[in-house]
N, C-alpha and C positions, 0 to 999 in steps of 0.2 A: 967878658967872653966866657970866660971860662963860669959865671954863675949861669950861662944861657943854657951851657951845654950839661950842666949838672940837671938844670929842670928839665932839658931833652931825654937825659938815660930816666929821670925819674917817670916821665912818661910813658915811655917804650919798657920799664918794668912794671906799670899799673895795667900796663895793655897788656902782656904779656900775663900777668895773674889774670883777668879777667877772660882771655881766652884760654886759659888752663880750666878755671873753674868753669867754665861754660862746656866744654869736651869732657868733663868728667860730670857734669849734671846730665849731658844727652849718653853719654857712656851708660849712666846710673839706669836712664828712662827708659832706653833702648828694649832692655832684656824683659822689664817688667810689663811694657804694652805688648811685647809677644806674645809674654805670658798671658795676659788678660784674653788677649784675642785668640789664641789658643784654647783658653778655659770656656769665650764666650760664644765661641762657636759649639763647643761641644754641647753646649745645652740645646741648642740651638738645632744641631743634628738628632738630638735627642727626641726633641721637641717634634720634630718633624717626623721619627720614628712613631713616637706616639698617638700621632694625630692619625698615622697610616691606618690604620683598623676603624678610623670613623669615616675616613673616607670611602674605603669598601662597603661599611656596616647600610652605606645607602644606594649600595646594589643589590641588598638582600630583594628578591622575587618578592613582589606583591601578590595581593589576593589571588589576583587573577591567575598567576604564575604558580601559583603552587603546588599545582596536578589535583587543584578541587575540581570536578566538574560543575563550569558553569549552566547557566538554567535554560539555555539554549539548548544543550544537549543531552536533555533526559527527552522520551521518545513522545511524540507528539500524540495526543488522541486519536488522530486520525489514522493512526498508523496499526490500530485495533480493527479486526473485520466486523465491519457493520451486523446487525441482528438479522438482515436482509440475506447477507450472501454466508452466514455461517448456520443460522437455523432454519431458514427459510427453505420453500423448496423449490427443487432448480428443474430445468425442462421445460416441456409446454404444459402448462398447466388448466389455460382460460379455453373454453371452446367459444368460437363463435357466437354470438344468442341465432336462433332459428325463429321464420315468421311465426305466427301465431297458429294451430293447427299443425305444428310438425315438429316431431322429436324423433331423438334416437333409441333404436331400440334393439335386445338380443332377439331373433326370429328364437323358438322354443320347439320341443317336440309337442307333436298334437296340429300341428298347420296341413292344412291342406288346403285345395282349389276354393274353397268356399270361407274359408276363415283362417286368419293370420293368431294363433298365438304367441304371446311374446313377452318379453321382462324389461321394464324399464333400465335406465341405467344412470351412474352416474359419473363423475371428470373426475379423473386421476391424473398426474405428471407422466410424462410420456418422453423418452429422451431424442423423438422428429417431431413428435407431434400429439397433442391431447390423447388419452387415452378413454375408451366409457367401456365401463365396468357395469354386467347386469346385476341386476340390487331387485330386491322384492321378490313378492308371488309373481306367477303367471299371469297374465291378461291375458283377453281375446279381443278382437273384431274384426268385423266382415268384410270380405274384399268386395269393391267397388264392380261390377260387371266387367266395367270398364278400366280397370286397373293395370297397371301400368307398371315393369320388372324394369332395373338396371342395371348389370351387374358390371365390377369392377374389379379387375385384378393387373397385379404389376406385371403379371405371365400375359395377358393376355389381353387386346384390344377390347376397351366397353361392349358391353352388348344389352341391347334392347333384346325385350319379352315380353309374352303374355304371361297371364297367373297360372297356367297349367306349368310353364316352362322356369317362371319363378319357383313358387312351391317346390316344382323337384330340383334344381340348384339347392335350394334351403335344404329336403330331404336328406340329397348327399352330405353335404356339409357338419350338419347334423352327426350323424354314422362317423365321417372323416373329417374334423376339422381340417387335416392339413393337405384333403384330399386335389391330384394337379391332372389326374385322368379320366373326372368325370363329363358331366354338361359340359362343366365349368370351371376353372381352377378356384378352388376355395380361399377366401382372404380371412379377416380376422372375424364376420361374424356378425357384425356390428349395422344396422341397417335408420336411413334416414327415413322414414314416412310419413306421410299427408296423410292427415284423415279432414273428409270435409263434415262440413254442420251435423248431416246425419250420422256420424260412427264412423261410417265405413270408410277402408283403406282405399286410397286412390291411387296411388303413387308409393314406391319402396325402389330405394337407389343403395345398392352394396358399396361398403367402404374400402379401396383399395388400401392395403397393407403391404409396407415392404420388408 
């Protein structure tokens, strides 16, 4: 009996150092893995610190972002005025073509009932409408017997004529280009006529001016 109970206290004292030593081995461990985890975090935030500027460095603006102008936005060619509308000339410029046997002409001094002198002309730009400009020497030829006046003014309703009642509209005109009291109210001057096979003037139609 009494040897049973001596191996019992020697038990319950092997037990008793083993859990001694075991609470002073986790006592021991305790402080040191805090330490660790404490040490191994901080690199760890560190770490992370560090990385922070590469993570930004790939938001840096690319090409396109960098206030280069791209090639889209330098100015088009077409955005230049053509040689058409910058040198070119503007207005009316084209006359009509007339049949064959009739052109325009400046009526001249020296006309009378029997003979039309007169100065070719030629197309100028006009800002309503073509303009013809007397150019050259004088010409002459003969009125038709049967010849035929038109005249025209923005003052006053067409009027047909004979050559004696032509002639002197021309006459006036002549004296007062911008004459409004005579025959006739005078226009710019400018006269369309037929001449047939033989020379002679058959037909003279005044050009209204406004």
């Amino acid at each position: 009996m009494s040897s049973f109970q001596g191996m019992t206290t020697a038990q319950r004292l092997l037990g008793a150092g083993l859990v001694a030593t075991a609470a002073l081995g986790l006592t021991a461990c305790g402080p040191d893995n805090s330490s660790d985890q404490a040490g191994g975090s901080a690199p760890a935030a560190t770490a992370a610190a560090t990385t922070a500027p590469a993570a930004t460095g790939t938001a840096a603006p690319t090409g396109g972002a960098t206030g280069k102008p791209s090639g889209t936005a330098k100015p088009s060619g077409t955005a230049k005025p053509s040689g058409g509308a910058s040198d070119g000339p503007e207005g009316f410029c084209d006359a009509t073509p007339l049949p064959a046997g009739q052109k325009w002409v400046y009526p001249a001094k020296g006309t009378t009932a029997t003979t039309l002198v007169y100065k070719d002309t030629k197309t100028a730009c006009g800002v309503n409408d073509v303009v013809f400009e007397p150019t050259g020497a004088d010409k002459s030829a003969p009125f038709a017997p049967t010849a035929k006046g038109h005249l025209n003014s923005v003052l006053a309703a067409p009027k047909d004529v004979n050559v004696a009642d032509l002639v002197k509209h021309i006459s006036e005109c002549l004296a007062d280009p911008t004459g409004t009291k005579g025959f006739y109210p005078c226009s710019g001057g400018d006269y369309k006529i037929a001449i047939d096979s033989s020379g002679k003037v058959v037909e003279a139609t005044e050009r209204a001016h406004s």
